[in-house]
C-alpha positions as CSV (number, residue, x, y, z in Angstrom):
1,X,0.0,0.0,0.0
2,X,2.4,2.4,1.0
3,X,5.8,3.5,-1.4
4,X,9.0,2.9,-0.3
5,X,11.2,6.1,0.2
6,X,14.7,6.3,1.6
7,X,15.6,9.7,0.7
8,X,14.6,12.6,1.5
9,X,14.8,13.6,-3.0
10,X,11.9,10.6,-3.1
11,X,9.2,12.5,-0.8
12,X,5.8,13.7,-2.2
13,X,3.8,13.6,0.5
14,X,3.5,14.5,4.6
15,X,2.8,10.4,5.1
16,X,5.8,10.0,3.3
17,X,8.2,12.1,5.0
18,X,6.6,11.2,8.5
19,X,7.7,7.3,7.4
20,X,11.1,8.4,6.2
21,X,11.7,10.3,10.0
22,X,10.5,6.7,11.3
23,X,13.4,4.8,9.7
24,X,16.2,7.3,10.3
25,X,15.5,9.2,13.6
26,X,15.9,8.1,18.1
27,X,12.6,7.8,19.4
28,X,13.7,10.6,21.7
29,X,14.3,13.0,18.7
30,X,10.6,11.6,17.0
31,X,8.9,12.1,20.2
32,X,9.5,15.5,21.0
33,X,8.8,16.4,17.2
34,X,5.7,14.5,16.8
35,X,3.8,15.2,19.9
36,X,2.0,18.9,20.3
37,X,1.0,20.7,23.3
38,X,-1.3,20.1,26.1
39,X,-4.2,17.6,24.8
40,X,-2.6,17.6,21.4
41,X,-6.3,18.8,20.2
42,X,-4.6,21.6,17.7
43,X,-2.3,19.2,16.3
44,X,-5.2,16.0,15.4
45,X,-7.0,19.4,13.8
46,X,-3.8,20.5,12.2
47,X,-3.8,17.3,10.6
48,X,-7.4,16.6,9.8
49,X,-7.5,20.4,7.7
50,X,-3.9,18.8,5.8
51,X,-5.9,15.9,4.5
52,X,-8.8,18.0,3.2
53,X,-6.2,20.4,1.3
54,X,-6.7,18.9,-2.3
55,X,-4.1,20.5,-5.0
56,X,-5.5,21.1,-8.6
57,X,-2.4,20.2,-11.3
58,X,-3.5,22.8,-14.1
59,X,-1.9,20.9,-17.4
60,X,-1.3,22.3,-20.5
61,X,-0.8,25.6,-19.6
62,X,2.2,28.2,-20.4
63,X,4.2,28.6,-17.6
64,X,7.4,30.5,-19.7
65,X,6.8,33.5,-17.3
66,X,5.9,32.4,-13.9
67,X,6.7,34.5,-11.0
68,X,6.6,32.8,-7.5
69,X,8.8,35.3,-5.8
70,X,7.8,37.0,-2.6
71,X,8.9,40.9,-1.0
72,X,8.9,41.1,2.7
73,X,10.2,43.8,4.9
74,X,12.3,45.0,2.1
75,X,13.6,41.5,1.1
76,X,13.0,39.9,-2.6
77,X,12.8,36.0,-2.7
78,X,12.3,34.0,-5.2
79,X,9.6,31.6,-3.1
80,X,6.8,32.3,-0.9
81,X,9.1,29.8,1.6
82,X,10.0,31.4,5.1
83,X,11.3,28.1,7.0
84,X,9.7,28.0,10.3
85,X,11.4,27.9,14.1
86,X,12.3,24.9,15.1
87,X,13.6,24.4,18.3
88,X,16.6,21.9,19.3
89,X,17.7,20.9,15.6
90,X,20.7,18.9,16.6
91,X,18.1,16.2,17.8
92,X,17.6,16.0,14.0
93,X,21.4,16.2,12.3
94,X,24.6,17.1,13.5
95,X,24.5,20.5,11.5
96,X,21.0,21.2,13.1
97,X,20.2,25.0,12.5
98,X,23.6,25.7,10.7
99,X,22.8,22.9,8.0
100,X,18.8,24.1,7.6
101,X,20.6,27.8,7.3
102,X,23.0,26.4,4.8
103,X,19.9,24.9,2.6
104,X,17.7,28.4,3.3
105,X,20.6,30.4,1.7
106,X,21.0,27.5,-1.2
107,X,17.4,28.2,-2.4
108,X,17.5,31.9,-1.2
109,X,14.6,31.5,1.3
110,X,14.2,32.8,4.6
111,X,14.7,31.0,8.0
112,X,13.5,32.3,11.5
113,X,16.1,30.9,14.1
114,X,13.8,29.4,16.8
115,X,14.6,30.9,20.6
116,X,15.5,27.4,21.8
117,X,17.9,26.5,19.2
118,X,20.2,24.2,19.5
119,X,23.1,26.1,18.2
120,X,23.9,29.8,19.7
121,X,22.3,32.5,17.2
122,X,25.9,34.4,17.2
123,X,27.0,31.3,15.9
124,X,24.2,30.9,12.9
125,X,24.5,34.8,12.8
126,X,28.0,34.4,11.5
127,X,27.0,31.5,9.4
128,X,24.4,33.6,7.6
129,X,26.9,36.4,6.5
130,X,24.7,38.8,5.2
131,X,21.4,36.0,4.3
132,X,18.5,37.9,6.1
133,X,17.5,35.9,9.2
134,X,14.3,36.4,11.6
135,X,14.5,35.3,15.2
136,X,11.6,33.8,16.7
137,X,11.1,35.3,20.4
138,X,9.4,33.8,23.8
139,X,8.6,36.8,25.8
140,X,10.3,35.5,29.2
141,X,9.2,36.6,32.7
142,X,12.6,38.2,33.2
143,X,12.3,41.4,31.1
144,X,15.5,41.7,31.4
145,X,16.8,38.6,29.8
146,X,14.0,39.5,26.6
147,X,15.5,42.5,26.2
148,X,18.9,41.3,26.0
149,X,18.0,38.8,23.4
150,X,16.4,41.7,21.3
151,X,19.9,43.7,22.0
152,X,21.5,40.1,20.2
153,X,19.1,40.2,17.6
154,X,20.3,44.0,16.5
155,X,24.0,42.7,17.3
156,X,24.0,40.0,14.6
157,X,21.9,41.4,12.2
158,X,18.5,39.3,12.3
159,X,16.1,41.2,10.4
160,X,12.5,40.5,12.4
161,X,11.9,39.4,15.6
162,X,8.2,37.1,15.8
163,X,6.9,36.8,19.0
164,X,5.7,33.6,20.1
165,X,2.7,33.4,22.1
166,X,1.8,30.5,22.2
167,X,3.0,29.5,25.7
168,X,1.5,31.9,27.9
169,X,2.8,30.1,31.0
């Protein structure tokens, strides 16, 4: 029933890369990025409204001139792509947020450096050299400490700070 993939060039599908994490990821590493928050009630939703999302292939049409690219805060890139925070990359591959930086400046797409990244943002900063970079910020109880990460941000160049609040407590 299901296709065989064993790289990562094979995927067309979610199903298909969520069985391709099976066969090459710890169960500590597929936990933490399978599982939501709390009752995990958003996350069964998230995937119920994926499964209804039908894609219409338009054949037969001219596509000599087709512009996908996207302007945001200033920035022109060539896909609507911005790749999202995600925290504690290493859990993943070695090069965790340096080697998802390395493909964002490949393709020329945008990544947002989560706040619980697994490698230092001075670090992926200096990795970016010039690629525009947003930081994704939790608002922390010390004010203090959140307004010394926004002082980083400036430091090393990241382009947008998105606040994250989503986890309120």
């Amino acid at each position: 029933k299901h296709r065989l993939v064993n790289s990562i060039d094979e995927v067309v599908n979610l199903d298909e890369i969520r069985r391709l994490a099976f066969s090459k990821m710890n169960m500590n590493a597929l936990s933490y990025y399978m599982s939501g928050s709390g009752d995990e009630e958003s996350l069964s939703r998230n995937y119920a409204i994926f499964k209804k999302i039908l894609l219409y292939p338009r054949i037969l049409r001219n596509v000599n001139h087709i512009d996908t690219s996207l302007t945001i805060l200033g920035e022109k890139f060539p896909l609507p792509i911005i790749l999202a925070p995600t925290a504690m990359q290493k859990l993943c591959h070695p090069e965790g947020e340096i080697g998802v930086l390395k493909a964002a400046k490949s393709r020329n797409v945008l990544m947002c450096l989560s706040s619980i990244s697994s490698t230092p943002m001075m670090e992926v900063a200096k990795e970016a050299k010039g690629h525009p970079m947003w930081f994704q910020l939790y608002v922390k109880n010390d004010r203090k400490m959140t307004q010394k990460l926004v002082k980083y941000c400036e430091k090393y160049g990241f382009k947008a700070i998105c606040v994250t609040v989503d986890a309120p407590v």
